[in-house]
C-alpha positions as a Markdown table, in Angstrom:
| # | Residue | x | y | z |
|---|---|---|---|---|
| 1 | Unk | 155.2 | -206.3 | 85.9 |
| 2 | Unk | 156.1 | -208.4 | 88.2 |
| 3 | Unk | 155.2 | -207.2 | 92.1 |
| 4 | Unk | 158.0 | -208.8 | 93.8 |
| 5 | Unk | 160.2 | -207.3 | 91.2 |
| 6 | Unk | 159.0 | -204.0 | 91.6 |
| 7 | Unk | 159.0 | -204.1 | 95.3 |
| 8 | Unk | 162.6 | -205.2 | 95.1 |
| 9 | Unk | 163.3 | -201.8 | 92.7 |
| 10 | Unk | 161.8 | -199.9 | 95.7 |
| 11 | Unk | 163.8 | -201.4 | 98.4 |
| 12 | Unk | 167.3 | -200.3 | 96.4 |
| 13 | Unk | 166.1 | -196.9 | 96.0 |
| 14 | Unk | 164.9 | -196.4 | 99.8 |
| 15 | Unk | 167.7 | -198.4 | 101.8 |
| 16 | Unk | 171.5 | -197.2 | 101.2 |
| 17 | Unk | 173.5 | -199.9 | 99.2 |
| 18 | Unk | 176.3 | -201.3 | 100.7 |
| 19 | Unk | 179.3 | -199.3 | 100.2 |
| 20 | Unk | 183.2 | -200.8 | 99.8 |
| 21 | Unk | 184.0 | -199.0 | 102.4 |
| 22 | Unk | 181.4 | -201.2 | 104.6 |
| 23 | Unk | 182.5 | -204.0 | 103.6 |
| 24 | Unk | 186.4 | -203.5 | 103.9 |
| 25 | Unk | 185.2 | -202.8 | 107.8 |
| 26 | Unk | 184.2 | -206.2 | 107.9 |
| 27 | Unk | 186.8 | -207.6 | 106.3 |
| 28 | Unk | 189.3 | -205.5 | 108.1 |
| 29 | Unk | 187.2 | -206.4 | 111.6 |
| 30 | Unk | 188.3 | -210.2 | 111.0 |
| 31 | Unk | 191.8 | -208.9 | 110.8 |
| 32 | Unk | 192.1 | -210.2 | 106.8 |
| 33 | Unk | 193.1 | -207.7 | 104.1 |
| 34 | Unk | 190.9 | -205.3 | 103.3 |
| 35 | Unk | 189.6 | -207.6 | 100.6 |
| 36 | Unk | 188.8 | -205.1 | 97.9 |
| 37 | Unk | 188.0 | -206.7 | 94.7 |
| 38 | Unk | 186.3 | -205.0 | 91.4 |
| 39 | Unk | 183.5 | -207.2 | 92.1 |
| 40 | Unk | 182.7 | -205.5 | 94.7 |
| 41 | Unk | 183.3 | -202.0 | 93.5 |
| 42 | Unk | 181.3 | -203.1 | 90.5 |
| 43 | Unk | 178.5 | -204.6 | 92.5 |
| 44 | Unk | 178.1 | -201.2 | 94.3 |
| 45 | Unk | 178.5 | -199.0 | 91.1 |
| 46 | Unk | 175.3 | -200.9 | 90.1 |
| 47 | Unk | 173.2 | -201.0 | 93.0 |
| 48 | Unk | 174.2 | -196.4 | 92.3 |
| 49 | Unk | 172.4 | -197.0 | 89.6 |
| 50 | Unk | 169.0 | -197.5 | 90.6 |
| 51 | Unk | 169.5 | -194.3 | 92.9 |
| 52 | Unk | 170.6 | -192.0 | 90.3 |
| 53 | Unk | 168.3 | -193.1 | 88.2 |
| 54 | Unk | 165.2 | -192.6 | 90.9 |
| 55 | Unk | 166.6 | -189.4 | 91.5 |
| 56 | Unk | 166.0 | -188.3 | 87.9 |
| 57 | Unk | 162.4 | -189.7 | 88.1 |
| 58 | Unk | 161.7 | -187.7 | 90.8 |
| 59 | Unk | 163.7 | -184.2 | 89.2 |
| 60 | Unk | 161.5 | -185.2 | 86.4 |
| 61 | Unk | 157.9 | -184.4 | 88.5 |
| 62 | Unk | 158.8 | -180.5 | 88.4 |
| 63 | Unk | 159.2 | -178.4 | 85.1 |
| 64 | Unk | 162.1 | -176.5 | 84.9 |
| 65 | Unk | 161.4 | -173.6 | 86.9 |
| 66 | Unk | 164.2 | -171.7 | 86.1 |
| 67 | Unk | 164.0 | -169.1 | 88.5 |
| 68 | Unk | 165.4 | -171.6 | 90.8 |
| 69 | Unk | 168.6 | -170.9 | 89.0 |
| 70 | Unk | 168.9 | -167.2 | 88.3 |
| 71 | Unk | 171.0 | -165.3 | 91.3 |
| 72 | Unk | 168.4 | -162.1 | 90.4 |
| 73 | Unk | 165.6 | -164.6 | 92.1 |
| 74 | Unk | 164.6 | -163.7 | 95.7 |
| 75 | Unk | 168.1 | -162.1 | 96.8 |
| 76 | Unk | 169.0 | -162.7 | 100.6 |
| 77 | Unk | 170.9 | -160.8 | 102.3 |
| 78 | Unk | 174.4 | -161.4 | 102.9 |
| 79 | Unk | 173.8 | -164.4 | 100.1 |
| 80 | Unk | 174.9 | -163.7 | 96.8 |
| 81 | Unk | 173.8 | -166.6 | 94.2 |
| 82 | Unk | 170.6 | -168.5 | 93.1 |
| 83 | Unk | 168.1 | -170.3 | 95.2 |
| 84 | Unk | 169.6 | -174.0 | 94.2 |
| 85 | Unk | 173.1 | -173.0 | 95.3 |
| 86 | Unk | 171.8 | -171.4 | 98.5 |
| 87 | Unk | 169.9 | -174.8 | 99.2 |
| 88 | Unk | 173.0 | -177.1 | 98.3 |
| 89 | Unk | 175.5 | -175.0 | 100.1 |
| 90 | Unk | 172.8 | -174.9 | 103.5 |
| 91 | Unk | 172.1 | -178.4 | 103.1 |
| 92 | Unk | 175.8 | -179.3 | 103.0 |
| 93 | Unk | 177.1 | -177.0 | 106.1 |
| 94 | Unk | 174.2 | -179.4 | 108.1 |
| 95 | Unk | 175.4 | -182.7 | 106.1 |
| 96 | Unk | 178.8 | -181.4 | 107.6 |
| 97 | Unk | 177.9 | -181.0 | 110.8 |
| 98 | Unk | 176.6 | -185.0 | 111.1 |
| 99 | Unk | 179.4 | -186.3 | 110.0 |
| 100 | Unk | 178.5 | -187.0 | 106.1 |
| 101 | Unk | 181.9 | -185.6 | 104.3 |
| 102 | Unk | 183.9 | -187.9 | 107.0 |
| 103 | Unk | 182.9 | -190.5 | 104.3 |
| 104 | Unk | 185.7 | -190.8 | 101.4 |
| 105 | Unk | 182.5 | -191.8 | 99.2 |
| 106 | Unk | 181.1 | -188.1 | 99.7 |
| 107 | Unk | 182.1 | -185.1 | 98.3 |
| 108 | Unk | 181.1 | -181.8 | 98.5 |
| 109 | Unk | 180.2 | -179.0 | 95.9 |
| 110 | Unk | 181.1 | -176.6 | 98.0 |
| 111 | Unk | 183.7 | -177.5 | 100.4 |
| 112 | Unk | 185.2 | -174.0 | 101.5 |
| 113 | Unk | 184.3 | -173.0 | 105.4 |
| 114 | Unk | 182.2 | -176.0 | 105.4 |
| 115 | Unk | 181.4 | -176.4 | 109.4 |
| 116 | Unk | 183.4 | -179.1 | 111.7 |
| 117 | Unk | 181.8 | -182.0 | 112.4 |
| 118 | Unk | 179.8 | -182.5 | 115.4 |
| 119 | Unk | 179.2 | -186.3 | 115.8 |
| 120 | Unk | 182.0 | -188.6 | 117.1 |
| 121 | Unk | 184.4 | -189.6 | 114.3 |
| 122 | Unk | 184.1 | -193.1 | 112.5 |
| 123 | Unk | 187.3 | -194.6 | 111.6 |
| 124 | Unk | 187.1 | -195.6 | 107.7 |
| 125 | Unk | 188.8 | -198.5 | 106.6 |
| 126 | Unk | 191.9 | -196.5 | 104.7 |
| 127 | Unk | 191.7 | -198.6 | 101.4 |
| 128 | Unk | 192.5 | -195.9 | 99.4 |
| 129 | Unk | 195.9 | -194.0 | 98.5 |
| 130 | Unk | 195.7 | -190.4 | 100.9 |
| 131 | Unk | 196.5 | -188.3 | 97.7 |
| 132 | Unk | 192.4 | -189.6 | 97.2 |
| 133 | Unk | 191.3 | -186.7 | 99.5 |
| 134 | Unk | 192.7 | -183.8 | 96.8 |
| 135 | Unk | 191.0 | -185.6 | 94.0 |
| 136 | Unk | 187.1 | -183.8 | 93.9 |
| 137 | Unk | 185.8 | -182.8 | 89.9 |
| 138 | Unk | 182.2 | -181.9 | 91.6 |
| 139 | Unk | 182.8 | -178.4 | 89.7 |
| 140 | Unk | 182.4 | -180.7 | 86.4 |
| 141 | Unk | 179.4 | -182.3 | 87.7 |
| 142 | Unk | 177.9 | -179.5 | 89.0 |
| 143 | Unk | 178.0 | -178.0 | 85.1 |
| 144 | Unk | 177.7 | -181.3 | 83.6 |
| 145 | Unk | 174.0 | -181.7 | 85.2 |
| 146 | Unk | 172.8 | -177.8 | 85.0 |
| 147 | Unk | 173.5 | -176.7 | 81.0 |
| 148 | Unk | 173.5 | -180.3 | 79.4 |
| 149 | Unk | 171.6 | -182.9 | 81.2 |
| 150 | Unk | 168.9 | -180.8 | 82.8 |
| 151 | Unk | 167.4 | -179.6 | 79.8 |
| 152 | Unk | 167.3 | -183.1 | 78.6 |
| 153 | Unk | 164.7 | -184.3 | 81.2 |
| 154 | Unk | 163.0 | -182.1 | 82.6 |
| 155 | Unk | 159.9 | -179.9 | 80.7 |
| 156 | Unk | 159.5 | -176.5 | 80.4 |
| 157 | Unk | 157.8 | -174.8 | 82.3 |
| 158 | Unk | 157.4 | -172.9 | 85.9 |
| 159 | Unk | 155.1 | -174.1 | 88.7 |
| 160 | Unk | 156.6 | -172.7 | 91.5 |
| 161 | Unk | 158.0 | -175.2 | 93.3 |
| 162 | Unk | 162.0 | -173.8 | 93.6 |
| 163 | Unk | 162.9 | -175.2 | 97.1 |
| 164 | Unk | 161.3 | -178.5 | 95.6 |
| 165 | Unk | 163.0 | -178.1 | 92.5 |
| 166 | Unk | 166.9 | -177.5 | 94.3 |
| 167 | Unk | 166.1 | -180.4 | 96.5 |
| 168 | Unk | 165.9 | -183.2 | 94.2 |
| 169 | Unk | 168.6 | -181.7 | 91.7 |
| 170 | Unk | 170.8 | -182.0 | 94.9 |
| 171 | Unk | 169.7 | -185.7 | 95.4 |
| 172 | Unk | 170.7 | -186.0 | 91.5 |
| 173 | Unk | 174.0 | -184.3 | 92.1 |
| 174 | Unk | 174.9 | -186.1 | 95.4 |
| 175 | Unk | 174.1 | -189.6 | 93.3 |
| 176 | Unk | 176.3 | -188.6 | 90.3 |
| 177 | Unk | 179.1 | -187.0 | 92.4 |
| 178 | Unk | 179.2 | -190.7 | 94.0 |
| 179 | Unk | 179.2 | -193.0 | 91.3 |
| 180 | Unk | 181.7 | -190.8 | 89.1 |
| 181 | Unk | 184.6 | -190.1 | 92.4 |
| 182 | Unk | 183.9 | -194.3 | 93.0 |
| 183 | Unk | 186.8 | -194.0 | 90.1 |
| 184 | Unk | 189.4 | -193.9 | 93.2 |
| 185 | Unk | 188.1 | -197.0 | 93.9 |
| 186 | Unk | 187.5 | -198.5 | 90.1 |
| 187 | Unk | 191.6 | -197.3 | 89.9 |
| 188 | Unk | 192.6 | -198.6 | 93.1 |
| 189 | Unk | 191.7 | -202.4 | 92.7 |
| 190 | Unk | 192.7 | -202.1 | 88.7 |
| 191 | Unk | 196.4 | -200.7 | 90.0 |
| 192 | Unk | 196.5 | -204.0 | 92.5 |
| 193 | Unk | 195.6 | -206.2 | 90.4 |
| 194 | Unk | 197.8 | -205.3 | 87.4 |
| 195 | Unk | 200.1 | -203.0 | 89.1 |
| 196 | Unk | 203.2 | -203.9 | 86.4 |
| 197 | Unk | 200.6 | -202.6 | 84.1 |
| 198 | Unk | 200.4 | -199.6 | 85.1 |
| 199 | Unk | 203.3 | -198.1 | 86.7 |
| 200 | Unk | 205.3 | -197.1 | 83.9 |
| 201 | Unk | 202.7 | -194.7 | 82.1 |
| 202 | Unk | 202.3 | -193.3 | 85.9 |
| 203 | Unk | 205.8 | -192.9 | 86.2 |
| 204 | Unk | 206.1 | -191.2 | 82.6 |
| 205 | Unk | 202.5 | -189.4 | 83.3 |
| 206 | Unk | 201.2 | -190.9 | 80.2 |
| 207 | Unk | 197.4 | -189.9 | 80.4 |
| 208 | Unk | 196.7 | -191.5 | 77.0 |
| 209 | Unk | 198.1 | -195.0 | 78.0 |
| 210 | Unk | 196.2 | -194.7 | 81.3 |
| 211 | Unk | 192.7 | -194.2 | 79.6 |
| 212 | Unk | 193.9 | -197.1 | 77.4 |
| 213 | Unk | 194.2 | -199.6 | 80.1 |
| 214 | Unk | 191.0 | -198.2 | 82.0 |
| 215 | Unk | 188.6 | -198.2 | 78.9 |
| 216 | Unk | 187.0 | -201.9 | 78.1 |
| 217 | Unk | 184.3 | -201.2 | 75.2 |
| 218 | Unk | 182.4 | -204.1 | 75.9 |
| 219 | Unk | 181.8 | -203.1 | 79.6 |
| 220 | Unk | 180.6 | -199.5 | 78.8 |
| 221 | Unk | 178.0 | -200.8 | 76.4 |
| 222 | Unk | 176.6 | -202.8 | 78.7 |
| 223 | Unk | 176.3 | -200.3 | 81.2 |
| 224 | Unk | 174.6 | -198.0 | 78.8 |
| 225 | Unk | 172.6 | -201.1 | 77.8 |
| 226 | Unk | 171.7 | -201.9 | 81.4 |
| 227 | Unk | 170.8 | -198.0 | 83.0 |
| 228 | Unk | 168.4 | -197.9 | 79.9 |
| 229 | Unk | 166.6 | -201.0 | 80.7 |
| 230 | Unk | 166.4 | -199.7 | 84.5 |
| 231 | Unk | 164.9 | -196.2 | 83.1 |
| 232 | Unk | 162.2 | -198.6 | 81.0 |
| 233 | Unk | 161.2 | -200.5 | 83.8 |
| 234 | Unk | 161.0 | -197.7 | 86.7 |
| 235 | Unk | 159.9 | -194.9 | 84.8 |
| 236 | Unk | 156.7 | -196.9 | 83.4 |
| 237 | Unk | 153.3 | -195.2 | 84.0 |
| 238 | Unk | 151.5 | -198.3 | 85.7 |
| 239 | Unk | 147.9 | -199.5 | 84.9 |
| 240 | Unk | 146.2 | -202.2 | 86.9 |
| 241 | Unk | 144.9 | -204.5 | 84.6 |
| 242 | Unk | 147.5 | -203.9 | 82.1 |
| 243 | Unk | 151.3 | -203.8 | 81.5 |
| 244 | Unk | 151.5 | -200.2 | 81.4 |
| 245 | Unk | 151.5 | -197.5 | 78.8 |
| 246 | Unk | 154.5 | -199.1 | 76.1 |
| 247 | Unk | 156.9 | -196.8 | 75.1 |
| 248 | Unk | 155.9 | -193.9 | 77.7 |
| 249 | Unk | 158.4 | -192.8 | 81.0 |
| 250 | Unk | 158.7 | -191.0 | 83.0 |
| 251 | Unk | 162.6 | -190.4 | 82.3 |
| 252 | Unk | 164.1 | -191.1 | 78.4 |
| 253 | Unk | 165.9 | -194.5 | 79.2 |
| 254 | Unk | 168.1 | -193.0 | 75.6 |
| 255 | Unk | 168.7 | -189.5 | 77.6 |
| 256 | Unk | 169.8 | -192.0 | 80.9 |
| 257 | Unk | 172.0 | -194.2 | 78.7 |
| 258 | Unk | 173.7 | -191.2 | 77.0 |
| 259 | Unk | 173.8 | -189.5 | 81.0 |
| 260 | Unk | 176.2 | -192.7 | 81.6 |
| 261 | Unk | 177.9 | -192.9 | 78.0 |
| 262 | Unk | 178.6 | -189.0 | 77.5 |
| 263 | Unk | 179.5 | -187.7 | 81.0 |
| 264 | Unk | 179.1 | -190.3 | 84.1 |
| 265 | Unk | 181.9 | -192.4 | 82.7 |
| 266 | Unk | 183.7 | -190.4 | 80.7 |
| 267 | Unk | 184.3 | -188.3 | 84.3 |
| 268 | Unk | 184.7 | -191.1 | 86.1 |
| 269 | Unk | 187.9 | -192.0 | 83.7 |
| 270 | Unk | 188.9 | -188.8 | 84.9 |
| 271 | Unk | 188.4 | -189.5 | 88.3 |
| 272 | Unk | 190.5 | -192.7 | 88.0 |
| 273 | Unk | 193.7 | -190.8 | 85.9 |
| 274 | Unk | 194.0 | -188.4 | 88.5 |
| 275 | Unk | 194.1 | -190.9 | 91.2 |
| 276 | Unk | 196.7 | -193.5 | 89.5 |
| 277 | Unk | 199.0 | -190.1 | 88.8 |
| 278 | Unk | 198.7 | -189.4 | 92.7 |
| 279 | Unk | 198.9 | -193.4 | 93.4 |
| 280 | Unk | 203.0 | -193.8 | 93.3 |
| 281 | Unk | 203.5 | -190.4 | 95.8 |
């Protein structure tokens, strides 16, 4: 494989993308509109790609260990749940606490009594609709990725790593939670740009029609097409001297292109209806 492309792979995984928000500060720092485009949301939803799909790589280095996951494991006191919900919910009360839920493009899995931030605020471009900050399906993701895409990846087995273990299923979580609630953003530009479109089936609360506008076949497949192509080429076990072992990954690029065509964008649909029926309030 090619090295510069490979180092290019690396660089997307280990440097944040870009976000919309980002770039609507700039745009709104040269006193234009905000300049939100579904380029640009697109662009970003692709770059989230090569993260999430890191993020299962690295999941994929530990066997199941499914201790991690039973609430009988290594009870502590005054904690009543498993060792990956104790790790998501301390990791997120320190996230809090630096600032990361001030971004709209984070959401937490467990939001209640989460601490105050402690770092000055950052004023976000507001590019979205308010009614955004009620909109948070992370209770989906959270079963979506423990009993049906887990045991798709990952082998059986227990080695002992459990703190391991919870801490890249959160970086798999926080990845997915991000692409699928980008949907406010997929619906906001899709509601400017063909806002006659899509008023009356708001108006009337027409889910069906909604999903009807939102869904574009063609688009989906290539999606599916692409995040399987980016499992191939990531996931491949590397040889010098050779082009690698054919046909052997690290991750199933058919178990990453079903992730995205069964549940990422299925919930990110979901994402977008509930949005556009908050969008006229």
């Amino acid at each position: 494989m090619n090295m510069s492309l490979i180092m290019m792979m690396l660089t997307h995984f280990f440097q944040t993308a870009t976000s919309v928000y980002e770039m609507a500060a700039n745009a709104e720092s040269n006193n234009v509109d905000d300049g939100l485009t579904l380029q640009m949301v697109r662009d970003s939803l692709i770059r989230q790609e090569d993260t999430i799909v890191f993020s299962l790589i690295e999941r994929a280095r530990f066997p199941f260990n499914s201790p991690t996951y039973h609430p009988s494991y290594g009870s502590v006191p005054g904690f009543c749940g498993s060792v990956v919900e104790l790790f998501v919910k301390q990791t997120e009360a320190v996230q809090a606490t630096a600032g990361r839920f001030e971004n709209p493009e984070e959401h937490p899995f467990f939001p209640d009594n989460l601490p105050p931030s402690l770092v000055p605020h950052y004023k976000y471009p507001e590019v979205l609709h308010p009614a955004a900050m009620s909109i948070n399906i992370n209770k989906a993701v959270w079963d979506m990725y423990f009993n049906k895409l887990l045991p798709l990846f990952v082998a059986p087995g227990d080695d002992g790593n459990y703190a391991s273990t919870a801490a890249r299923d959160l970086e798999c979580l926080q990845a997915l939670s991000r692409r699928i609630h980008y949907g406010k953003l997929v619906a906001e530009v899709k509601f400017r740009d063909e806002q006659k479109d899509y008023e009356p089936p708001i108006r009337a609360r027409d889910r069906d029609t909604l999903l009807s506008l939102l869904t574009f076949a063609d688009v989906e497949e290539a999606v599916k097409k692409r995040v399987a192509k980016k499992a191939m080429t990531f996931g491949q076990d590397l040889k010098l001297g050779d082009g690698g072992e054919k046909g052997k990954y690290k991750v199933d690029p058919a178990v990453v292109s079903g992730l995205y065509g069964d549940w990422v964008i299925p919930l990110t649909k979901e994402v977008e209806i509930e949005y556009l029926l908050r969008r006229l309030d």
